[in-house]
N, C-alpha and C positions, 0 to 999 in steps of 0.2 A: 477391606481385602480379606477375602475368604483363609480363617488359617488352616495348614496342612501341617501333616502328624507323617512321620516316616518309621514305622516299624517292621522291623525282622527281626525273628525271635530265634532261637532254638529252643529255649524250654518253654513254654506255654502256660506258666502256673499267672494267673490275676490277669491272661491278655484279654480272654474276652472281656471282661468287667471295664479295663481304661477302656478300649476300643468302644463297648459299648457307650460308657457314655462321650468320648470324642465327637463320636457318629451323632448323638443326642444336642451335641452344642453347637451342631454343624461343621464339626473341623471336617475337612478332605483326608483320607486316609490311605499313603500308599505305601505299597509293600511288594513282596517279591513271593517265589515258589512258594512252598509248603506252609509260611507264614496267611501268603494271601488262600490259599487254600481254606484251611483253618478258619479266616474271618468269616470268608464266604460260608461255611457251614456254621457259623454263627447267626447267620442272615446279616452281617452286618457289610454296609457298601466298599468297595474297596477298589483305589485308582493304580491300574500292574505298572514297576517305576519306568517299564521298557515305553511307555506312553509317554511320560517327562521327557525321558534320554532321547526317543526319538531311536532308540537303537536296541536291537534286541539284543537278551539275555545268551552269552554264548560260553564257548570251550567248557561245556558241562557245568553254568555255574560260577565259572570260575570269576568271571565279569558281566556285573549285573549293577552297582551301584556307583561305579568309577567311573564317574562322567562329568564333566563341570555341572552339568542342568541339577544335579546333584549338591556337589560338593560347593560351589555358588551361591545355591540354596541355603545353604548350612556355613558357611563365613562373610555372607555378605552381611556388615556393621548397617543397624539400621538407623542409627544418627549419623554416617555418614554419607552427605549427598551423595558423589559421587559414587560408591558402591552401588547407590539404590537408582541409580541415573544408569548405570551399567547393565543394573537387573533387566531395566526398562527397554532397554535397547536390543537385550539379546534374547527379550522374552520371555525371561525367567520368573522363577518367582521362589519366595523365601521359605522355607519350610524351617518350622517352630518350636517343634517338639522331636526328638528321636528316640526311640524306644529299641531297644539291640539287646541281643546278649548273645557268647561268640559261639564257633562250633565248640565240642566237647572235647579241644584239645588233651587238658589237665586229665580227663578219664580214659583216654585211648593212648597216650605214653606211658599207660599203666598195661596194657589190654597184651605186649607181645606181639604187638602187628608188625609186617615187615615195615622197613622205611617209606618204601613206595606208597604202602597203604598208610603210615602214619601219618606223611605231608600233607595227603589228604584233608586232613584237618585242622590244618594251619587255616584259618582265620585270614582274609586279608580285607576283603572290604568291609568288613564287621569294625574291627580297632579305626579302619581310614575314617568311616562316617562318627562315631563318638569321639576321637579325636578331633574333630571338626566341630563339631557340636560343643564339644567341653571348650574348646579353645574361643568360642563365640558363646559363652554361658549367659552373657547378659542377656543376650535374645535368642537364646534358643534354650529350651528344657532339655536335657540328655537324659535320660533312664538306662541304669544296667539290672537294678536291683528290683525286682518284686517289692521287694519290703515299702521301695518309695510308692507306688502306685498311688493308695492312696491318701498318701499327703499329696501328693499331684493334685488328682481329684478334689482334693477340696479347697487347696487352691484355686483352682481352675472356676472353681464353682464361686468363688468370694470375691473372683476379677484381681485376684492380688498374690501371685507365686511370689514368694519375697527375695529378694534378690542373693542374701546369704545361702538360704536351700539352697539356689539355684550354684552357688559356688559349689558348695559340698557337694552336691551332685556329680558336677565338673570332676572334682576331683577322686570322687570314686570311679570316676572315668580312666583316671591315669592310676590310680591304684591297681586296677584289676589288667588292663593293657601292659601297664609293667611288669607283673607276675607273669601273665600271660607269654608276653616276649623273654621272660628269664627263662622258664618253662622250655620254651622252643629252642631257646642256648643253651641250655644243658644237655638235649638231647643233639642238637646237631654239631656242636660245640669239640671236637676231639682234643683237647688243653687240658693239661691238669690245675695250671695255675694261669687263666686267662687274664686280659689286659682289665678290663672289667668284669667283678663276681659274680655273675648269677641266681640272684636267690628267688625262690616262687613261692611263696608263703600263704595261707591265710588263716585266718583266727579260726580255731580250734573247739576253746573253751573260755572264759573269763573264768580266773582264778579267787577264791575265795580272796589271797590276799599273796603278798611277796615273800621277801625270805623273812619281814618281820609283819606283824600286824599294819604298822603304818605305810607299807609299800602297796602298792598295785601292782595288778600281772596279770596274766594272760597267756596260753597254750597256741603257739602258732604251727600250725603241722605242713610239712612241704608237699603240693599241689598235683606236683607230676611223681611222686612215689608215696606209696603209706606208711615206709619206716615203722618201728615196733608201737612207739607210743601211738603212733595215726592211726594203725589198726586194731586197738587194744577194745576188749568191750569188760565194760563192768558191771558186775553181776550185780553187786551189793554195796551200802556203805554211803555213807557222805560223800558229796564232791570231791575233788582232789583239791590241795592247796602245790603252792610253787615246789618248799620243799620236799612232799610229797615226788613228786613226778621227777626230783631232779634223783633221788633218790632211788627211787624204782628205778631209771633211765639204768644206775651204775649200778644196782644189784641185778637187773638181768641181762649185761652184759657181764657181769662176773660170771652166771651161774652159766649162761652161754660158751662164754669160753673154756669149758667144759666136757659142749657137746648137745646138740640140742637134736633127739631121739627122733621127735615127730617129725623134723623137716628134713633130716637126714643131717644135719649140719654137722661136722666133725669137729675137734678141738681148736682151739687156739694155738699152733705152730706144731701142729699133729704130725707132718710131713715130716719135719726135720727134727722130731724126736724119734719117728719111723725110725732116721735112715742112721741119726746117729746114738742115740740112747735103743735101742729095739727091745731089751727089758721092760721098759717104761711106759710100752706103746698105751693107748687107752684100752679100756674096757668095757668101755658102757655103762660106766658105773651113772646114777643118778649123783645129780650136785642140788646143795640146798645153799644159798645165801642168805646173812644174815646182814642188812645195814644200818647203821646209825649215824647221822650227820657225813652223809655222803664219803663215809669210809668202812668197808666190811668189821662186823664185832664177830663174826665167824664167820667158814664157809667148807666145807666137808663132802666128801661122796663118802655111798653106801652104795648097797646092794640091793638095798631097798630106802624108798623115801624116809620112813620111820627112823633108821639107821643115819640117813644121811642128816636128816633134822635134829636128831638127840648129837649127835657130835659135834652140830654146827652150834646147838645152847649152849652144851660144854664148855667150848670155848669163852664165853662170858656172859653168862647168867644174868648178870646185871647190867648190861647196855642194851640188850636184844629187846630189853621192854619200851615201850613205843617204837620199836624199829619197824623196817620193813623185810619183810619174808619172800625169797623166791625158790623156785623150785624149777628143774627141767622135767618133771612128768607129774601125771594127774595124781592129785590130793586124793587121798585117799580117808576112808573115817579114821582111824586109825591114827594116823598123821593128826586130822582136821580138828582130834579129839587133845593131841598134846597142845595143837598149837593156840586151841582155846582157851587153856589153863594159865594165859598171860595177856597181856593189853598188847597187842598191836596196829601198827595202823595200815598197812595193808600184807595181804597175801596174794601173789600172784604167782600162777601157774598155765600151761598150754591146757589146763581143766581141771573139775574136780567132780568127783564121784557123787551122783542126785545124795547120799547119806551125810559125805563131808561137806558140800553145801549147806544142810539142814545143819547143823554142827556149826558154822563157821557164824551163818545166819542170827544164831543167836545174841552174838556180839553187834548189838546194832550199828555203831558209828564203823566197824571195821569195812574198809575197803577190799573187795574180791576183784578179780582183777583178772582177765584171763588174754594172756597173751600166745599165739602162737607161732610166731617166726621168731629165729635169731639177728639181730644186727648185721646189718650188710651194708651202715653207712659208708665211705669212703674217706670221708674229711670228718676232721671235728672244728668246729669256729669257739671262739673266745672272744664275745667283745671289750676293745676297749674306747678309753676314751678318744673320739674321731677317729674310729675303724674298725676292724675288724680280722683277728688273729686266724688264719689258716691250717688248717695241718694235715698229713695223711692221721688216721687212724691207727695207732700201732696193733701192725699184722705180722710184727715176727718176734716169734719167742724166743728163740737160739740162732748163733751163727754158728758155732761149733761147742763142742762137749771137752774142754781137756781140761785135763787132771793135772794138777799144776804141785802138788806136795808128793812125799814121796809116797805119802798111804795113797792108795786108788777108794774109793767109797764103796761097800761093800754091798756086792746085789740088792739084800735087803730095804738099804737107803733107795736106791734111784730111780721107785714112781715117789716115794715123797718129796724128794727134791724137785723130780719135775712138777708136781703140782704143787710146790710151793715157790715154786717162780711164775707159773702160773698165774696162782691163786695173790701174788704179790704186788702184781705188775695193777689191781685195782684198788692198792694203798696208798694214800698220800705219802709222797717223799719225803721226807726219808725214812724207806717203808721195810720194814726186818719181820717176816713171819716165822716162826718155830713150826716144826709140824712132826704129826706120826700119823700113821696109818691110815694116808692120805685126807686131814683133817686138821684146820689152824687148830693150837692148841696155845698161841700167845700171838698176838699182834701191835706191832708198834707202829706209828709211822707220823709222817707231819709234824715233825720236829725239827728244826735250826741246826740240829748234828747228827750222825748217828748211834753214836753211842748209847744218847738217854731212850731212844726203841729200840735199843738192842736190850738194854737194861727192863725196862719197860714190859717187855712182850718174851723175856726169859723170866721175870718173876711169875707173869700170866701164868705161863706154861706150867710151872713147879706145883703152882697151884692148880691144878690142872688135872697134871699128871705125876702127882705128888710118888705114886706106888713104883710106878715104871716111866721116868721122865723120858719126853721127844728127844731123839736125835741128831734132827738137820735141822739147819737155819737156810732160811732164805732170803736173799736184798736185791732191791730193785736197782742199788747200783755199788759203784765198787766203794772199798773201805782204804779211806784217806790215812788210816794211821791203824798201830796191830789192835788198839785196845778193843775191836766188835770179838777180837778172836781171844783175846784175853777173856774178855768175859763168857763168852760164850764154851771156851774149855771148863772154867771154875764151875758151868753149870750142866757137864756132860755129852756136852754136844760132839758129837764123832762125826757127821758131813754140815761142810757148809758149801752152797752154791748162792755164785754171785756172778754178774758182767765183769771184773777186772777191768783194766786199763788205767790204773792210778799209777802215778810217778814212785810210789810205796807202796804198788805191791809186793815186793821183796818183803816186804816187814812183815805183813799178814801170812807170805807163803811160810816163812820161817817160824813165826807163832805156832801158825799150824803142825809144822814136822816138829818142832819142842813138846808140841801136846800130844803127838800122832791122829792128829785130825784129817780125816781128807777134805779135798779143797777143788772143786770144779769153775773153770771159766766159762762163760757162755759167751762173751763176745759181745750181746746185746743188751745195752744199759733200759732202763723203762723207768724214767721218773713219772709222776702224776703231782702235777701242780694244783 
């Protein structure tokens, strides 16, 4: 029995090459529109599937492969009499091979098209025929991937496709269909927290290595949006490793929360510092971050990059080395010139000036890094073990602004307090920043209490800002007993702003008006686990 070969493609990379040799080994080869088109200008033979079905191709397309003389073809078991006693009867005949790959769903829920036009591209007899094919692997070969072509091929050629490929195949079958179908429920999908998750993934990059040398990893970027890391291009540098990327991921949504220039993107709860701080509103300033082991060693605005960069080192000299550097606007020499003057492993920015390039370049292993949108994920996930942790992505800065002692915090204080709640909310819990003239000047955080980062990130500071020590503290959540404010009086501190709502806050308010400190509530707590 003659074998026959069912291909429709959308993308065309290796088809004439299988095709051609199919055609060579005599298989039958049928296909549909623009696929069979295609062959044909290959000179290669090609049987249209509306000849099989007996029925033609209609509603624009929409039904062309959805036919039993089809789908019969592609589940009928061929060690099982019956099935092939059936074939027999109705006519039919088995087709061996399938060759598919789907519409451009994943690149057109990126494109902005309206809904009407995006359905358009849903896929449907494309997943029916390799789900058919996959689920009947022993006897039929399934293709989604170019890359298998030609292992096919030389299978084919040795009379022996070995029955494992042919699993693995199967199951890149159901790989790419299930992205595919998460893809299309995400977008059609209006739940924030559906009955089943949605995820559309596919591999990125392989990772040099894990968060140790002896782990594996791998970069999965999501299918139907590019997210920051998906769109990133790198100018320079080595690979990226795991901690690398996870790194970068939290120093450019620090620096973003900021304010990201080029895309217009506004602060981190900009609106409600508007309406209830209006002193504090932004300014445009540029933000530099500085990370090390996935917690800021500084992070600062200026006026200018240079400015914002020498404030963000300030902050600690000695952890910034192998950290990672981000910035909201293009590097400049100038900049590209200090930040050469230390080991890092990467710098990323939405650009860098062709001189601070040449400058950065020099550092061979260093990683350049140019990203240009801000973070606009919605959820963050956590895996654990057997699942998968959920969350919105904290999008609010303040609930409200009051003044809880009886000092109010004086003009002076309150852009540093806003941007050191800000600037706090990407410290590990339990996270205490000091700051002055919108710049960490001491950071504590990811400690078992708060005290020892409060301790912690007030010695920072001294040392710091030994001449003219900072005035406001800032914490990611309220303080369980008065000793943050203890300490933080002994070392000058005149505002502190925190979220409140401990059963002891009285204790801290009353610290406060014994020292004459003012003491602002925000209302909204931000740990970082």
């Amino acid at each position: 029995m003659k074998k026959r070969a069912l291909i429709s493609v959308f993308y065309k990379d290796g088809m004439a090459e299988l095709a051609a040799y199919l055609n060579e080994a005599g298989w039958e080869i049928l296909s549909t529109g623009g696929t069979s088109k295609y062959l044909q200008e290959h000179k290669i033979p090609v049987t249209d599937v509306s000849s099989v079905t007996g029925f033609p191709e209609c509603l624009d397309g929409r039904v062309k492969t959805l036919h039993p003389a089809i789908h019969a073809g592609l589940l009928a078991r061929r060690d099982e009499k019956n099935h092939m006693d059936t074939l027999q009867a109705l006519s039919l005949s088995t087709i061996d091979l399938v060759c598919v790959n789907l519409y451009p769903f994943f690149e057109k829920v990126q494109a902005a098209l309206s809904l009407a036009e995006t359905v358009e591209f849903i896929d449907i007899g494309g997943p029916t025929m390799l789900r058919s094919a996959a689920k009947n692997y022993r006897d039929v070969i399934v293709l989604t991937d170019p890359a298998d072509y030609a292992e096919t091929i030389s299978g084919l050629k040795a009379n022996n496709v070995p029955l494992e490929f042919k699993k693995r195949l199967a199951g890149k079958v159901f790989n790419v269909t299930s992205a595919y179908d998460a893809a299309i429920s995400r977008y059609l999908l209006d739940e924030e927290y559906p009955h089943h998750w949605p995820l559309s993934l596919q591999k990125g990059q392989a990772l040099r290595y894990g968060e140790n040398g002896h782990q594996s990893a791998a970069l999965y970027v999501h299918t139907d949006r590019p997210g920051v890391l998906g769109g990133m291009e790198q100018l320079h540098g080595k690979e990226l490793g795991y901690n690398n990327i996870r790194d970068l991921d939290l120093a450019w949504k620090a620096a973003c929360a900021f304010g990201l220039p080029v895309d217009g993107t506004m602060p981190f709860g900009e609106d409600a510092v508007r309406q209830l701080v209006p002193a504090a509103a932004s300014t445009n300033k540029v933000c530099c971050v500085a990370v090390k082991h996935n917690t800021p060693c500084g992070i600062a605005l200026g006026n200018t990059l240079l400015e914002a960069y020498e404030k963000t080192f300030a902050c600690d000299p000695v952890s910034i080395f192998g950290g990672i550097v981000t910035c909201t606007t293009t590097v400049d020499a100038a900049t590209a010139a200090k930040l050469g003057e230390l080991f890092l492993e990467i710098v990323a920015a939405p650009d860098f000036e062709p001189q601070a390039l040449e400058i950065l370049k020099q550092k061979k292993n260093l990683r350049i890094i140019k990203l240009a949108k801000a973070p606009v994920e919605a959820h963050e996930y956590i895996a654990v073990d057997g699942g998968l942790l959920v969350q919105q992505t904290d999008r609010k800065l303040i609930e409200k602004w009051e003044v809880v002692t009886k000092t109010a915090p004086a003009a002076e204080y309150l852009r540093d307090m806003v941007f050191g709640m800000r600037a706090v909310t990407f410290v590990k819990s339990n996270a205490i920043m000091i700051v002055k003239d919108e710049a960490a000047t001491g950071i504590g955080g990811g400690q078992v209490n708060r005290i020892w980062p409060t301790v912690q990130s007030l010695e920072r500071s001294a040392a710091v800002t030994a001449n003219a020590p900072a005035q406001v503290l800032a914490s990611d959540a309220f303080f369980p007993f008065a000793d943050v404010v203890e300490a933080a009086a002994a070392a000058g501190i005149k505002a502190i702003v925190q979220p409140g709502g401990s059963m002891n806050d009285k204790l801290s308010i009353e610290a406060c008006d014994k020292y004459g400190i003012a003491m602002v509530f925000t209302g909204t707590r931000h740990f970082k686990h």
